[in-house]
C-alpha positions in Angstrom: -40.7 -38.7 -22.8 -42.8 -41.3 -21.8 -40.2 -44.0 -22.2 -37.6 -42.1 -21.0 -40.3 -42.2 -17.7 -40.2 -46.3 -17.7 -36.7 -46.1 -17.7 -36.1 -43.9 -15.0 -38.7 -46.1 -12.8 -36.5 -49.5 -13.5 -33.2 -48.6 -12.5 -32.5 -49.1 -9.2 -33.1 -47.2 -6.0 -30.2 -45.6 -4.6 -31.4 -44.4 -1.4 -30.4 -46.6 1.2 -27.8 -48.2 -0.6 -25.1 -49.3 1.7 -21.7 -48.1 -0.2 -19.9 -49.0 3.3 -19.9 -51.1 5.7 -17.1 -52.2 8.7 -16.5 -53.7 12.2 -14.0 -50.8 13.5 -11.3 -52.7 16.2 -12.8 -50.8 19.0 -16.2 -52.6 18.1 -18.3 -50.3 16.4 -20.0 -50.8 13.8 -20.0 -48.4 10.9 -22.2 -47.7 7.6 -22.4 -45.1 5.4 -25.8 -44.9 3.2 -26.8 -43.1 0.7 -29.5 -40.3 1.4 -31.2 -38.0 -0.8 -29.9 -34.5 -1.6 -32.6 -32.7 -0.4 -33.9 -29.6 -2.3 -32.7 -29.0 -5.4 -32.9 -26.2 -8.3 -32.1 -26.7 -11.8 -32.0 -23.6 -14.1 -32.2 -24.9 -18.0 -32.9 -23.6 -21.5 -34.8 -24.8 -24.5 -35.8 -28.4 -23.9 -38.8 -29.1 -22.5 -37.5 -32.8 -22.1 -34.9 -31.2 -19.2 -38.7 -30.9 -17.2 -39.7 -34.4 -17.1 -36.1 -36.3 -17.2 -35.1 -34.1 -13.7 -38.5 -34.3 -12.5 -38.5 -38.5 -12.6 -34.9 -38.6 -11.6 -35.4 -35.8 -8.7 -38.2 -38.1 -7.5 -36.8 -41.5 -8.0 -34.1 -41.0 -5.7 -36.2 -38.9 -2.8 -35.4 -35.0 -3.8 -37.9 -32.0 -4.1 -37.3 -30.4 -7.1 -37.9 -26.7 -8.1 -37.8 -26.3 -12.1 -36.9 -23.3 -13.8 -37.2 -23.8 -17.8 -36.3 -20.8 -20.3 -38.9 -18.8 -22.2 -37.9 -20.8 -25.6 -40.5 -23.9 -23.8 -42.0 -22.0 -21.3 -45.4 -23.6 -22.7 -44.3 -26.7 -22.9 -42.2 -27.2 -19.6 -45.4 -25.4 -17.8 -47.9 -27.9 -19.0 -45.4 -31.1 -18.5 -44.8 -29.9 -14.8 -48.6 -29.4 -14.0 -49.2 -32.8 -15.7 -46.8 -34.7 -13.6 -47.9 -32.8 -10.5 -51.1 -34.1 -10.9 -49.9 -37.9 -11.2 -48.3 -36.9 -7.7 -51.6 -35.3 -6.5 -54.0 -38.6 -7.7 -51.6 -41.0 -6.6 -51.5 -39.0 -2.8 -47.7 -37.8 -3.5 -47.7 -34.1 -2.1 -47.4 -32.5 -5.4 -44.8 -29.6 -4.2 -42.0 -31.9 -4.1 -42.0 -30.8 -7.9 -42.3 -27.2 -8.3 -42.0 -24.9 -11.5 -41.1 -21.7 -11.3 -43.5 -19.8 -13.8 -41.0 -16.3 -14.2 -38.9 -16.7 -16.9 -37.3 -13.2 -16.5 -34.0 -13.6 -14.6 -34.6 -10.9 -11.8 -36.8 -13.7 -10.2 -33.5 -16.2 -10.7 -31.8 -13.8 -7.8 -33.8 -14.8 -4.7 -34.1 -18.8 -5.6 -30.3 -18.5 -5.5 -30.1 -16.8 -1.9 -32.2 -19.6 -0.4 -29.3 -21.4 1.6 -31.8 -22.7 4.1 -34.0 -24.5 1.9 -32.5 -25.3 -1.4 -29.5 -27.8 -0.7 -28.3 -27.4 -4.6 -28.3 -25.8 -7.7 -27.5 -26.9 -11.1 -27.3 -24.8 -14.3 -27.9 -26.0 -17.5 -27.3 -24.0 -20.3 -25.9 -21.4 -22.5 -22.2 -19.9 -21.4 -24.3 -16.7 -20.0 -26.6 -18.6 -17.7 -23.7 -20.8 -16.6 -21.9 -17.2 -15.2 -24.6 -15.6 -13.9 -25.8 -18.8 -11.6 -21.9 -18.9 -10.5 -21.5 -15.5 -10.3 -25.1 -14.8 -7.8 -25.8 -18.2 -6.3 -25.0 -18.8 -2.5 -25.9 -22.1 -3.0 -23.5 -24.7 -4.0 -23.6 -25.0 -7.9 -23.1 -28.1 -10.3 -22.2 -26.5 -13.5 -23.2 -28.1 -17.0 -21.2 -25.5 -18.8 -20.6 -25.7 -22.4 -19.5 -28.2 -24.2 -16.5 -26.9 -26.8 -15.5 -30.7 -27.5 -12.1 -31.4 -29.4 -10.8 -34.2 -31.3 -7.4 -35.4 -32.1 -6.8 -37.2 -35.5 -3.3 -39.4 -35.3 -1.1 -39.6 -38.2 -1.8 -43.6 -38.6 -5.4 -43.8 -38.7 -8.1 -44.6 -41.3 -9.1 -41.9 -43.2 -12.8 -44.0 -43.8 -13.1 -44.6 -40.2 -12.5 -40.7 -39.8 -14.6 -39.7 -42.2 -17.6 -41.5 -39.9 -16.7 -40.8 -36.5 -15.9 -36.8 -37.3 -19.2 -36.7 -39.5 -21.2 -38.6 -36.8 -19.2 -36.7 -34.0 -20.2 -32.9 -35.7 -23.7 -33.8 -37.4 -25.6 -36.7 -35.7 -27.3 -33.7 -33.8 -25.1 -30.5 -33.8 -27.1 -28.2 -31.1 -25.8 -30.2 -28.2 -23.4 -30.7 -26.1 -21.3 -33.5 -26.7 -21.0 -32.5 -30.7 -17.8 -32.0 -31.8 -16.1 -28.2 -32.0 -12.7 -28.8 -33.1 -10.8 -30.5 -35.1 -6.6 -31.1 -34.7 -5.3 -33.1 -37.2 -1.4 -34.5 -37.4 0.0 -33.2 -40.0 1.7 -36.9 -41.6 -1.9 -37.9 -41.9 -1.6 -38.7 -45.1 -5.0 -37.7 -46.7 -5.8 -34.7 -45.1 -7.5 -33.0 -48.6 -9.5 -36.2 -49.1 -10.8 -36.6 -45.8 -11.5 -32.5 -45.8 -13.2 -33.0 -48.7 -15.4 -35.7 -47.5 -16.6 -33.5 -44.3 -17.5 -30.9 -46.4 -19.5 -33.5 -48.8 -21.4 -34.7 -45.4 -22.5 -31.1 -44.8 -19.8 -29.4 -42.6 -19.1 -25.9 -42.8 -15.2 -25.7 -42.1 -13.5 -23.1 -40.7 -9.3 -23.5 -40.2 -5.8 -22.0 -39.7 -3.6 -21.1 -42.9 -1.8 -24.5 -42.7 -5.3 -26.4 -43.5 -6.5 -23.6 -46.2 -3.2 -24.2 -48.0 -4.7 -28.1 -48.1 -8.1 -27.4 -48.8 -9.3 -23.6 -50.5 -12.3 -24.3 -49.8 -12.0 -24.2 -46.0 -12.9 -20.3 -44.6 -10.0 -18.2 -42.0 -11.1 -19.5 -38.3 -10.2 -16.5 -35.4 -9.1 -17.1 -32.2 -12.4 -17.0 -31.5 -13.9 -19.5 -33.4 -11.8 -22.3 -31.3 -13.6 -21.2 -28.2 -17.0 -21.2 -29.4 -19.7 -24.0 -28.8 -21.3 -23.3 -32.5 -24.3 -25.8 -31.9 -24.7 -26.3 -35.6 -22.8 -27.3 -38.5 -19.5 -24.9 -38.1 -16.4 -27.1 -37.7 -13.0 -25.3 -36.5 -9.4 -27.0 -37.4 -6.2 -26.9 -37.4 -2.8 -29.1 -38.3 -0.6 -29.6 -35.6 2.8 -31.3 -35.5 2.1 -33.8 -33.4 0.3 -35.1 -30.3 1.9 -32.9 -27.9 0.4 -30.1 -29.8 -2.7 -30.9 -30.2 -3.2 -31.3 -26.6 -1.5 -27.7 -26.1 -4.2 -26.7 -28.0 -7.1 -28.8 -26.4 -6.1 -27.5 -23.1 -6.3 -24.3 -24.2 -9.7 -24.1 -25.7 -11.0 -26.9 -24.3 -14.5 -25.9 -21.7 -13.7 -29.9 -20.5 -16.6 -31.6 -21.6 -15.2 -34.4 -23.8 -11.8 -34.6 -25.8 -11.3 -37.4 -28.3 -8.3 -39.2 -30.3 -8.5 -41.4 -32.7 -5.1 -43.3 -32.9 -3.6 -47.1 -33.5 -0.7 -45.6 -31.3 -1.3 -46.9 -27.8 1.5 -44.9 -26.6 -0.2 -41.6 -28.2 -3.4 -43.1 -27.0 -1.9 -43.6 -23.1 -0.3 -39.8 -23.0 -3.8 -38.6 -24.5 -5.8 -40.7 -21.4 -3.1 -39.6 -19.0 -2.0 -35.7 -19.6 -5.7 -34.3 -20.8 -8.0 -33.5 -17.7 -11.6 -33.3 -18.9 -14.7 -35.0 -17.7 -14.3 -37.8 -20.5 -12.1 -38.5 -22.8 -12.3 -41.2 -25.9 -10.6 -43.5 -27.7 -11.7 -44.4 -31.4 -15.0 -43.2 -30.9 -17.8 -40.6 -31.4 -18.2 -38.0 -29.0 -21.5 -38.0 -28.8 -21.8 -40.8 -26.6 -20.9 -38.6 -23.7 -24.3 -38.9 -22.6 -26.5 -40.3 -19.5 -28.5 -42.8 -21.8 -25.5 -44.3 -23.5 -23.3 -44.8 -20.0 -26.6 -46.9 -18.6 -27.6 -44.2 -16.1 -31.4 -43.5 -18.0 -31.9 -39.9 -18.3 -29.6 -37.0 -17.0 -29.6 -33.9 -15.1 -27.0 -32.9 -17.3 -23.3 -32.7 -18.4 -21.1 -31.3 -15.3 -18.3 -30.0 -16.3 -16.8 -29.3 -12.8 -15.1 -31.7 -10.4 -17.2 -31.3 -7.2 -19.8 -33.5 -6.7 -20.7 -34.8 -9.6 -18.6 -34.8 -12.9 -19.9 -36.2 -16.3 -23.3 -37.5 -16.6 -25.7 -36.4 -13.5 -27.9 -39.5 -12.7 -30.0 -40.8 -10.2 -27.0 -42.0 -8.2 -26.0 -38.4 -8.2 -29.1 -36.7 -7.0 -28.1 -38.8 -3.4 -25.4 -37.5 -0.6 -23.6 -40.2 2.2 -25.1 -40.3 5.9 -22.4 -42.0 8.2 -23.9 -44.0 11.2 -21.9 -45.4 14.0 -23.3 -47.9 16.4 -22.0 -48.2 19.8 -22.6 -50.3 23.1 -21.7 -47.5 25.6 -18.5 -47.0 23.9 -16.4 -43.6 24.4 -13.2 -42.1 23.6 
């Protein structure tokens, strides 16, 4: 936590950043800066490192934040907050521009999300419940971190070793997050599909797939519908063979919540359609989806996933946590 803290304090400020500057023809001069958010609310679950990362980012860039942590950390997230409220107290910081909200039932969510005239944004960060309800009751507008049911496409011409070590590192490296792989969509020309089902399993996956890939591999249990939709957030793996690339993205699109979609081709035509069709915050080439993350892009710590378009999609960082201000300068000028 503590390093995540140093980080956070070296990147660069982004208030007052120029991001435009011009001489308009009529003479004026125009700028547009970047400017803190204001006021904002994040709504999280389970990981009492959500209370310090949003904390430093909320006040590296200028923001008040108000923290609401699940009951999972309640303990935890309480003690963090009151610890870096009194770094803002000794170091004469008013120590309400970080507040924790110490209710963890969610009647006491309803009226934060109301508060239009003092809370400039709201971000959920979460399970698929949380997400809905926030969307559902907020008046505020919301930055969704929704779920992350992340897909992965496995082309016809690549290696089965490679595979073997991005799927496995994709699925396992830490399987209660986000950015962990969900499905699984493999051509079906690859041409070792049992071996490199039977490798997964060997590495600890739990597989769950469609008649096609049980007629492979017996040892693979009958996914449902369902299953294709789910974030597991542990070792469950759902797959299916598909005829082709055009396929697999039908079925991306459809279960995809547009986190992070992977291929892993040596078709750079495949790999092009893939990039240009699919619609999701990321998408990658050849590569783990677990680097779908803050840290790993070079933004230090994260707000969060988002999953939506508006402001803010991927990684949330300190950048992020800032709006534009446009200021004209004129010498009497009118129109």
């Amino acid at each position: 936590l503590a390093d995540a803290v140093r980080e956070i304090a070296n990147l660069p400020d982004p208030v007052g950043v120029i991001t435009r500057g011009t001489k308009l023809p009529n003479g004026l001069e125009l700028s547009t800066k970047q400017v803190p958010l204001g006021v904002v609310l994040v709504i999280y679950e389970s990981r009492p490192n959500v209370t310090i990362d949003v904390a430093s980012l909320a006040f590296k860039s200028g923001n008040a934040a108000i923290l609401r942590g699940g009951s999972e950390a309640f303990h935890s997230n309480l003690f963090l907050s009151n610890l870096f409220r009194k770094v803002l107290k000794e170091n004469n910081i008013e120590e309400d521009a970080l507040t924790f909200v110490d209710k963890t039932d969610r009647s006491y969510m309803l009226p934060l999300l109301k508060q239009t005239s003092t809370i400039d944004i709201v971000v959920p960060r979460g399970g698929e419940g949380l997400i809905k309800y926030v969307s559902e009751n907020s008046l505020i507008p919301v930055v969704k971190h929704d779920k992350g049911v992340c897909n992965l496409f496995l082309d016809s011409n690549f290696s089965t070793e490679e595979a073997v070590s991005i799927i496995t590192n994709s699925k396992m490296q830490r399987p209660s997050v986000c950015n962990a792989l969900e499905n699984l969509f493999i051509h079906k020309d690859f041409p070792n599909i049992k071996e490199l089902l039977s490798k997964l399993k060997e590495n600890g996956i739990e597989l769950l797939g469609d008649d096609k890939s049980i007629e492979i591999f017996s040892e693979i249990k009958k996914a449902t519908d369902e299953d294709y939709f789910t974030e597991f957030l542990d070792n469950r793996l759902s797959l299916k063979i598909v005829d082709n690339i055009d396929s697999a993205m039908e079925e991306i699109v459809q279960y995809s919540s547009g986190h992070t979609e992977a291929i892993l081709s040596n078709d750079n035509s495949n790999i092009q359609k893939f990039l240009t069709e699919l619609d999701s915050a990321a998408l990658f080439v050849n590569c783990s989806t677990r680097f779908h993350d803050g840290g790993e892009f070079g933004l230090g710590a994260e707000v969060g996933i988002s999953t939506g378009k508006l402001h803010v999609r991927g990684p949330m960082g300190l950048m992020h946590l800032t709006t534009t201000k446009t200021i004209l300068m004129g010498n009497g000028h009118i129109r």
